[in-house]
KOLZABA-896241 format. One record per atom (N, C-alpha, C): residue number from 1; residue in three letters; atom name; z, y, x. Coordinates in steps of 0.1 Angstrom, whole numbers. Example, Ala and Ser with C-alpha at 12.3 -4.5 7.8 and 13.67 -1.06 7.14 Angstrom:
<sites>
SITE    n  res  atom      w      v      u
SITE    1  Ala     N     78    -57    132
SITE    1  Ala    CA     78    -45    123
SITE    1  Ala     C     78    -33    132
SITE    2  Ser     N     71    -22    128
SITE    2  Ser    CA     71    -11    137
SITE    2  Ser     C     79      0    129
</sites>
This chain:
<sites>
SITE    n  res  atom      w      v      u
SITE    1  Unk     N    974   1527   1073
SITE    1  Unk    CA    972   1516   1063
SITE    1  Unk     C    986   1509   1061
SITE    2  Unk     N    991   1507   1073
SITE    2  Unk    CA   1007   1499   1073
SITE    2  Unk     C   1013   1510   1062
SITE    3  Unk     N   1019   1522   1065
SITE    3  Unk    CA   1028   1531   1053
SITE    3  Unk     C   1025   1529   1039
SITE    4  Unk     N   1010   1527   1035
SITE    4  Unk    CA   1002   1529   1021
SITE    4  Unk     C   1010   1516   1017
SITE    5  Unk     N   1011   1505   1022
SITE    5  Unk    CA   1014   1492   1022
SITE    5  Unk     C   1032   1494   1017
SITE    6  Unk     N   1038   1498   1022
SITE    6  Unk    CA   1052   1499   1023
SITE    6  Unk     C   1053   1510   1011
SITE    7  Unk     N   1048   1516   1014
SITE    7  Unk    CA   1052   1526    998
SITE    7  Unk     C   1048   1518    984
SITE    8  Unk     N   1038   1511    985
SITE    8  Unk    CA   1035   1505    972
SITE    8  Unk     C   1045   1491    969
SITE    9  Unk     N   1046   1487    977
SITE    9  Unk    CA   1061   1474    986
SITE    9  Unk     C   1075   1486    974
SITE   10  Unk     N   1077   1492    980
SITE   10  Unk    CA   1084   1498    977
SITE   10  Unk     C   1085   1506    963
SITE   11  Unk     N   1077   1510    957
SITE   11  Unk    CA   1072   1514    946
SITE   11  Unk     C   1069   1505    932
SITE   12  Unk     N   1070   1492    938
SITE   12  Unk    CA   1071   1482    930
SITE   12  Unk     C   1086   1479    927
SITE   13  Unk     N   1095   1475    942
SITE   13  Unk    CA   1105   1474    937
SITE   13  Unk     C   1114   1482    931
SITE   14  Unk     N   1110   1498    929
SITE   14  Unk    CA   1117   1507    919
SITE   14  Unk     C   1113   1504    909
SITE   15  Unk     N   1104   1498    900
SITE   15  Unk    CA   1099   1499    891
SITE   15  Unk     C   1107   1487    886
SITE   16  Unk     N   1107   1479    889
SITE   16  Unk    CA   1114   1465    888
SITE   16  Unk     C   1123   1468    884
SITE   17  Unk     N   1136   1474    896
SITE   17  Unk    CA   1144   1477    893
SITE   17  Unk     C   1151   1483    883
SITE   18  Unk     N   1143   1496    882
SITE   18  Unk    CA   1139   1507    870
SITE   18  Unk     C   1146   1496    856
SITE   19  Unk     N   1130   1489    855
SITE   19  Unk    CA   1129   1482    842
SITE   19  Unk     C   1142   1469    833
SITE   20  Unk     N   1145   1463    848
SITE   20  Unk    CA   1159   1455    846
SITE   20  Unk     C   1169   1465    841
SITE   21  Unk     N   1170   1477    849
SITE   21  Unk    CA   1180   1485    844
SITE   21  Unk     C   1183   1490    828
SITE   22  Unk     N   1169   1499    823
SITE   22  Unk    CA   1167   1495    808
SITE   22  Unk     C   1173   1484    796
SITE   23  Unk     N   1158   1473    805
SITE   23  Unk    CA   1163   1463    795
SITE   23  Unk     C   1182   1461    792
SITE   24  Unk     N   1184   1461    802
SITE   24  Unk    CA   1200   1454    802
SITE   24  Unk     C   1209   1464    795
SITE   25  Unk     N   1208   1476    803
SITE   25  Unk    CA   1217   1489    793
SITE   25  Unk     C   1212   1489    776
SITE   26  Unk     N   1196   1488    775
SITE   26  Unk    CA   1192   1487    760
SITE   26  Unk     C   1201   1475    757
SITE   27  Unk     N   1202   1464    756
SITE   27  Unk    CA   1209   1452    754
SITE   27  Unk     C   1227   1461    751
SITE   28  Unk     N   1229   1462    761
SITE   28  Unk    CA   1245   1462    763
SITE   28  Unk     C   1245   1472    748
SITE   29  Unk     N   1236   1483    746
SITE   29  Unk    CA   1238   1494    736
SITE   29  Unk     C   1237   1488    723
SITE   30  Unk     N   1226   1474    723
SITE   30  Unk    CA   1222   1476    709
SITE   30  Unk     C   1237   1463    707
SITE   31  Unk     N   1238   1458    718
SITE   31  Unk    CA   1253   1444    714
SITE   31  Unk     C   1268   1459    708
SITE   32  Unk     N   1266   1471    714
SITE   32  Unk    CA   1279   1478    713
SITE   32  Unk     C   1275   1486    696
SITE   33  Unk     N   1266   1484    694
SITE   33  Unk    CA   1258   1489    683
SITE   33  Unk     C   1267   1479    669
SITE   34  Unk     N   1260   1467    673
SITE   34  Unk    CA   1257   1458    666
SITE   34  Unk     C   1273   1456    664
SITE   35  Unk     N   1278   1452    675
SITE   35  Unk    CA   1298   1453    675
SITE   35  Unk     C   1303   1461    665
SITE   36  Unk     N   1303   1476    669
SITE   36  Unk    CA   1307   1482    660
SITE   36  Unk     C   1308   1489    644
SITE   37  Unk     N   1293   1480    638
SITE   37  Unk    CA   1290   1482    627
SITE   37  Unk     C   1294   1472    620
SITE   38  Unk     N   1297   1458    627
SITE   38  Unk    CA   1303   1445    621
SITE   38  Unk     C   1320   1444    621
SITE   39  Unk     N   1325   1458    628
SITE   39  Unk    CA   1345   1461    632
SITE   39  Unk     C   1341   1468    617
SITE   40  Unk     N   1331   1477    618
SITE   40  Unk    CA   1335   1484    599
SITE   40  Unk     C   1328   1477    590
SITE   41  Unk     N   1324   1469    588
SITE   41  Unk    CA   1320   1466    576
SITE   41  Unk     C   1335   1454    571
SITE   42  Unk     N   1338   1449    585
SITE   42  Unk    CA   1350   1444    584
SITE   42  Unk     C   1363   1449    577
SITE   43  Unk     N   1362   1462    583
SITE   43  Unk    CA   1375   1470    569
SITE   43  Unk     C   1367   1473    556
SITE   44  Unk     N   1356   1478    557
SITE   44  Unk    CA   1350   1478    542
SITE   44  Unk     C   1359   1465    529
SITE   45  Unk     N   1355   1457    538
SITE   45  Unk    CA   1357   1442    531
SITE   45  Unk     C   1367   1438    529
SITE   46  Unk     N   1381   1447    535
SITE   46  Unk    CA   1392   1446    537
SITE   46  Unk     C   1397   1453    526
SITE   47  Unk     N   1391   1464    526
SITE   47  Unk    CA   1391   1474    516
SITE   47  Unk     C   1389   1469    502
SITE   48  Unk     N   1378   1462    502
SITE   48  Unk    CA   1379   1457    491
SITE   48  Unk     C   1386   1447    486
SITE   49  Unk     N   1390   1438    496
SITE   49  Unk    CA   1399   1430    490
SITE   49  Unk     C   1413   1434    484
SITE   50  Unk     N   1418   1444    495
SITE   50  Unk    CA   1427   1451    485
SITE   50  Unk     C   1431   1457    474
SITE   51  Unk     N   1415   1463    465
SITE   51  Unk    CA   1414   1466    458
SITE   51  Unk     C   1411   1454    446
SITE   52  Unk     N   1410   1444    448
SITE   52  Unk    CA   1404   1429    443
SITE   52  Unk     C   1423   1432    441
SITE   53  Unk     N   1430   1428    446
SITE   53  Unk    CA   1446   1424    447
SITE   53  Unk     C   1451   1434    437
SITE   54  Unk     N   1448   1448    440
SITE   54  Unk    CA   1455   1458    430
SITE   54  Unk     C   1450   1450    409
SITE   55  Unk     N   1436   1450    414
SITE   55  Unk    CA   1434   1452    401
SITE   55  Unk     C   1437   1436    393
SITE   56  Unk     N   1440   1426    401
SITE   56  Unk    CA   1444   1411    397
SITE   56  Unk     C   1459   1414    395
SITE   57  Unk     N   1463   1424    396
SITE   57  Unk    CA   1476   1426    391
SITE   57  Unk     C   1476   1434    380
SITE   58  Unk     N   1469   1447    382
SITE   58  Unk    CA   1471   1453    364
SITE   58  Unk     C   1459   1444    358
SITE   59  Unk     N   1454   1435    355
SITE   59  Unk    CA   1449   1433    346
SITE   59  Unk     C   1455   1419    344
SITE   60  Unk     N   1462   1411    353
SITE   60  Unk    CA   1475   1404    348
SITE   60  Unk     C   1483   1402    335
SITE   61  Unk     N   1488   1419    340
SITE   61  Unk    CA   1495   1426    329
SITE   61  Unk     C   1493   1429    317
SITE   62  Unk     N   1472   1429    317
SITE   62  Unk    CA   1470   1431    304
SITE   62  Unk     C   1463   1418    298
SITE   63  Unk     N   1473   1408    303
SITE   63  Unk    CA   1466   1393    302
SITE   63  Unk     C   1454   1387    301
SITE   64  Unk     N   1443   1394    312
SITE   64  Unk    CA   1433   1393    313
SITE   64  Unk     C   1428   1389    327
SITE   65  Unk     N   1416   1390    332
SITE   65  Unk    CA   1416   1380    346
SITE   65  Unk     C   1402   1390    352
SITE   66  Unk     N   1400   1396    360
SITE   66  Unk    CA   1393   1397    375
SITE   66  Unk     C   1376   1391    371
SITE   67  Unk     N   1384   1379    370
SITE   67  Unk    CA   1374   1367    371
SITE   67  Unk     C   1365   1364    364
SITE   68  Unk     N   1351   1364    364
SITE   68  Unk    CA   1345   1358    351
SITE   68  Unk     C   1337   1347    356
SITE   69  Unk     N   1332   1338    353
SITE   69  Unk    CA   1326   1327    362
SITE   69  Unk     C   1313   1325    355
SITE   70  Unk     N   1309   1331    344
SITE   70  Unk    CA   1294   1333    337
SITE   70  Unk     C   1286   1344    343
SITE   71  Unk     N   1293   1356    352
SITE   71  Unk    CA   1286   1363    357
SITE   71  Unk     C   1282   1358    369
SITE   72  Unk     N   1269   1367    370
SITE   72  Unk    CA   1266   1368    388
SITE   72  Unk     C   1271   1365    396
SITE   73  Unk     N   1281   1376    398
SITE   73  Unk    CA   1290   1379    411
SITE   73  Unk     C   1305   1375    405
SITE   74  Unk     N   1308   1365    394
SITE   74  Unk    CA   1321   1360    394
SITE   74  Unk     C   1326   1374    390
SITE   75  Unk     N   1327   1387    387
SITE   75  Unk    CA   1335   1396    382
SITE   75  Unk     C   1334   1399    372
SITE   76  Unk     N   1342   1400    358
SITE   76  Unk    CA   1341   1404    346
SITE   76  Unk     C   1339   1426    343
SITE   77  Unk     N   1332   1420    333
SITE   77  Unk    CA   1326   1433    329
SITE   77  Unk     C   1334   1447    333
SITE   78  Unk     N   1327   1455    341
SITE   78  Unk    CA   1335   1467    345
SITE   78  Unk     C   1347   1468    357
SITE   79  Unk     N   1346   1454    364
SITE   79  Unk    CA   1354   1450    376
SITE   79  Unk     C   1347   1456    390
SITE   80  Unk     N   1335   1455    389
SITE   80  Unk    CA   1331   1456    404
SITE   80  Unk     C   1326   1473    406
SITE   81  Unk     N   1326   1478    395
SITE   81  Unk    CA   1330   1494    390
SITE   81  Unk     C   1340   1498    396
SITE   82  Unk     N   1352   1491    392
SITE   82  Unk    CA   1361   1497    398
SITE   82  Unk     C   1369   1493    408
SITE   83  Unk     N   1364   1485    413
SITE   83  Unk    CA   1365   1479    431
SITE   83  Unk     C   1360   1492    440
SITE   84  Unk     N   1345   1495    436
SITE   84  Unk    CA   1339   1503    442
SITE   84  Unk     C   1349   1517    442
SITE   85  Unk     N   1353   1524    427
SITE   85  Unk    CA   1359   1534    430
SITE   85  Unk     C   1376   1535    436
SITE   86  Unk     N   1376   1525    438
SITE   86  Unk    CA   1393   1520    441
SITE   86  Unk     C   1393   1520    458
SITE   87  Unk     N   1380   1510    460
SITE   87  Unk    CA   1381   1505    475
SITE   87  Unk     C   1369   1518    484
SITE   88  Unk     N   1363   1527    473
SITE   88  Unk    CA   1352   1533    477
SITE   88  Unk     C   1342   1532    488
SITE   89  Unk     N   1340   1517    489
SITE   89  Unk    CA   1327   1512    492
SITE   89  Unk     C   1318   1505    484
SITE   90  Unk     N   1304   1508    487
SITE   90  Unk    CA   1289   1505    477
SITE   90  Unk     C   1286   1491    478
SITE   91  Unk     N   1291   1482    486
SITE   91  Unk    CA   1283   1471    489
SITE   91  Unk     C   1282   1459    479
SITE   92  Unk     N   1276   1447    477
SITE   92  Unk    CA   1277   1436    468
SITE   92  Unk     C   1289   1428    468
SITE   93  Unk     N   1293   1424    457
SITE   93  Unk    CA   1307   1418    459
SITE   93  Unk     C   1305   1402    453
SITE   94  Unk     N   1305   1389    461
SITE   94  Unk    CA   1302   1378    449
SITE   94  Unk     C   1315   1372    448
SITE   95  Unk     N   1321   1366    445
SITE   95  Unk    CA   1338   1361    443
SITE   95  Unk     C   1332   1346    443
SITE   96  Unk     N   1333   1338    451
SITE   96  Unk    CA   1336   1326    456
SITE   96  Unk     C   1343   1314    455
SITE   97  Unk     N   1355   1322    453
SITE   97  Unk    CA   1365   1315    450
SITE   97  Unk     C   1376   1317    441
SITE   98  Unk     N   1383   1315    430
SITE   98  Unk    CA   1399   1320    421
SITE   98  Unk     C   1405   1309    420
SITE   99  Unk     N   1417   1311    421
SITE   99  Unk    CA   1429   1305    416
SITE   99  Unk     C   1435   1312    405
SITE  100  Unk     N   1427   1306    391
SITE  100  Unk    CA   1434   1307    379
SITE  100  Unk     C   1450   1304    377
SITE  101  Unk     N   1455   1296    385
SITE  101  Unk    CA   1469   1298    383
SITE  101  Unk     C   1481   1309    385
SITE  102  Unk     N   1474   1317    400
SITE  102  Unk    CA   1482   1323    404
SITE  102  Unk     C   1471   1338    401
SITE  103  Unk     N   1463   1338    401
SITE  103  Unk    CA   1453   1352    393
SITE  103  Unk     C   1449   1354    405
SITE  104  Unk     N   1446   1350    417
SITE  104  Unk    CA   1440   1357    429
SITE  104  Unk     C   1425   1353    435
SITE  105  Unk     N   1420   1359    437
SITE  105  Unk    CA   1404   1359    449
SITE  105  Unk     C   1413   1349    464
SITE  106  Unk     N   1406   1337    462
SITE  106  Unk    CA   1403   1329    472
SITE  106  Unk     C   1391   1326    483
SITE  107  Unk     N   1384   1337    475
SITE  107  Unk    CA   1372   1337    485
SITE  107  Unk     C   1364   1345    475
SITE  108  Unk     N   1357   1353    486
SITE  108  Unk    CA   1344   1365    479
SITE  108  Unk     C   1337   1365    492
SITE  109  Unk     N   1324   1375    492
SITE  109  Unk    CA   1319   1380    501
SITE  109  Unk     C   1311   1392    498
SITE  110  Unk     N   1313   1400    509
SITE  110  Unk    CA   1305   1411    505
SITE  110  Unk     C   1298   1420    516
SITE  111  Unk     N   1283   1421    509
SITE  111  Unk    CA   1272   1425    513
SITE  111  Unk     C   1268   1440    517
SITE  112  Unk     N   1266   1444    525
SITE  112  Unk    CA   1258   1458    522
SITE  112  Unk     C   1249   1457    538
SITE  113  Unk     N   1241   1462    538
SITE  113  Unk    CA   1226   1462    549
SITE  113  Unk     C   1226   1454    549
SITE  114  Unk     N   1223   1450    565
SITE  114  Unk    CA   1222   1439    572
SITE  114  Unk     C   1233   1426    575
SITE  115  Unk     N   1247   1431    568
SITE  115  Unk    CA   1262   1425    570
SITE  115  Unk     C   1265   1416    563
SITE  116  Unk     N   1268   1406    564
SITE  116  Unk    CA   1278   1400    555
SITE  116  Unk     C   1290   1396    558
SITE  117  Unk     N   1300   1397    549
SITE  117  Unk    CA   1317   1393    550
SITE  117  Unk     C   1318   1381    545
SITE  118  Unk     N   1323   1370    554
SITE  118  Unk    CA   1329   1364    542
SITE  118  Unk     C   1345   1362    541
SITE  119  Unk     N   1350   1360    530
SITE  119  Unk    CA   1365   1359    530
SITE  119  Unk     C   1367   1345    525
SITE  120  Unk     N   1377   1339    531
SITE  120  Unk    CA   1385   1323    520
SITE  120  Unk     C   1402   1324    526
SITE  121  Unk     N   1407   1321    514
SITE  121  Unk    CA   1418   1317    519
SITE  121  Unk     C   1419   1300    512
SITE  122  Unk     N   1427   1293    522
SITE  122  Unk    CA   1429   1280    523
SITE  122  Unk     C   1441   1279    521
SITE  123  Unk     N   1442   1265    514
SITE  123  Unk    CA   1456   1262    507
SITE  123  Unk     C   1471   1265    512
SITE  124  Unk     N   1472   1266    525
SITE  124  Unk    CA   1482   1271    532
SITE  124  Unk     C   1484   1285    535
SITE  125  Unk     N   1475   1291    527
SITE  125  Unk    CA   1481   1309    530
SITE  125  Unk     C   1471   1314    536
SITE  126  Unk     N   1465   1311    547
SITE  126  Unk    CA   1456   1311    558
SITE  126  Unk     C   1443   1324    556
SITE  127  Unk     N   1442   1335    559
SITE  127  Unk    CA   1431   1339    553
SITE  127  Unk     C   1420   1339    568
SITE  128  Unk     N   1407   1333    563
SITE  128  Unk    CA   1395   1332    568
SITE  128  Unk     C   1385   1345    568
SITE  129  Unk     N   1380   1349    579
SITE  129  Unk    CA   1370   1362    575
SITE  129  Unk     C   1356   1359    592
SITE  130  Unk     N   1348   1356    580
SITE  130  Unk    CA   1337   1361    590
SITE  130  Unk     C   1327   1371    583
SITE  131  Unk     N   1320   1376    597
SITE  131  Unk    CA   1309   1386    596
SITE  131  Unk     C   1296   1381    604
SITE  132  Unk     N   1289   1384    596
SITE  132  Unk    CA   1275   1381    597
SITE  132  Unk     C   1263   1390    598
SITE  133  Unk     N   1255   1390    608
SITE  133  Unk    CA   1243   1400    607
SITE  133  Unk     C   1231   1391    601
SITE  134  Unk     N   1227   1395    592
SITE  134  Unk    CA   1213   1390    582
SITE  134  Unk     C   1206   1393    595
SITE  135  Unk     N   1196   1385    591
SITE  135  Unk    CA   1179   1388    598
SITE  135  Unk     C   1171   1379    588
SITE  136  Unk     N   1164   1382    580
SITE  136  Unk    CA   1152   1376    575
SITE  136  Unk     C   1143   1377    581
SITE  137  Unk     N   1146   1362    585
SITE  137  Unk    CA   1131   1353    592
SITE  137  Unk     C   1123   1348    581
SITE  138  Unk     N   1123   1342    572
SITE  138  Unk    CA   1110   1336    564
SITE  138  Unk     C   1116   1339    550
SITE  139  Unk     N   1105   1346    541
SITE  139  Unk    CA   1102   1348    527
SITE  139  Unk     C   1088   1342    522
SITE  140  Unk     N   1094   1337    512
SITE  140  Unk    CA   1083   1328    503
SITE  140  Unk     C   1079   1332    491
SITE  141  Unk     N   1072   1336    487
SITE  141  Unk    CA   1068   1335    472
SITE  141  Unk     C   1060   1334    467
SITE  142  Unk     N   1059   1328    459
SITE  142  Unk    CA   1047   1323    450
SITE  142  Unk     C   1043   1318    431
SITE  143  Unk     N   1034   1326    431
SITE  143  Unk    CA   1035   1326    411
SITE  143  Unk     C   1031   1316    409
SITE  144  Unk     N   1041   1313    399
SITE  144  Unk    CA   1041   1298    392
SITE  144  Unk     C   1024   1301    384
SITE  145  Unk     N   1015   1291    387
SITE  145  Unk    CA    999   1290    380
SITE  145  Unk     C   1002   1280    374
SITE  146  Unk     N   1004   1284    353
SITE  146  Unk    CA   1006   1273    346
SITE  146  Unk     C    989   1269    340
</sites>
């Protein structure tokens, strides 16, 4: 009877063990997961800013602007087209911020899955970048009954 006792004693604490082990390596994988898909979405965004910069210079030249502030996403017709094939990533691009004086993106952000970028540069040169993992916690909707 004592052994039956001690194996199940024991049999418990593997399991225990067992399970802490999981949980914590699952954790460590989905944080190295979650890390690494927020280091690239980071050059994505990078990427695109670069290509935001190329094209605020040839279209400079053709005394025209990047910028449109009646669209959506702040880009004028045929801009975020060729961000995409310039910077060749798919994601949403909103422009946030311009400096009409000097023709430059002061702030955008850009979207694709669960990520978001954001970019600002501040008066002193400074450029700002965070990343963001979405989670949609609460959706509402409801038909307007006139």
């Amino acid at each position: 009877m004592e052994q039956s006792t001690i194996n199940t004693g024991l049999l418990k604490k593997v399991i225990i063990i067992s399970s802490i082990i999981l949980i914590v390596g699952g954790l460590a994988f989905a944080k190295f997961a979650i890390d690494s898909q927020a280091r690239n979405m980071f050059r994505e965004a990078k990427n695109v800013q670069l290509a935001m910069d190329m094209l605020s210079i040839e279209y400079y030249g053709k005394e025209m602007s990047i910028f449109d502030a009646d669209k959506r996403n702040g880009l004028a017709d045929g801009v975020a087209e060729r961000i995409e094939n310039l910077s060749g990533e798919k994601g949403e691009i909103f422009v946030t911020g311009y400096n009409a004086k000097k023709r430059e993106v002061t702030g955008f952000s850009y979207e694709r899955g669960m990520y978001r970028v954001t970019y600002r540069k501040d008066k002193e040169g400074t450029q700002h970048w965070d990343v963001d993992l979405l989670i949609n916690v609460f959706k509402y909707e409801k038909m307007y009954e006139g």
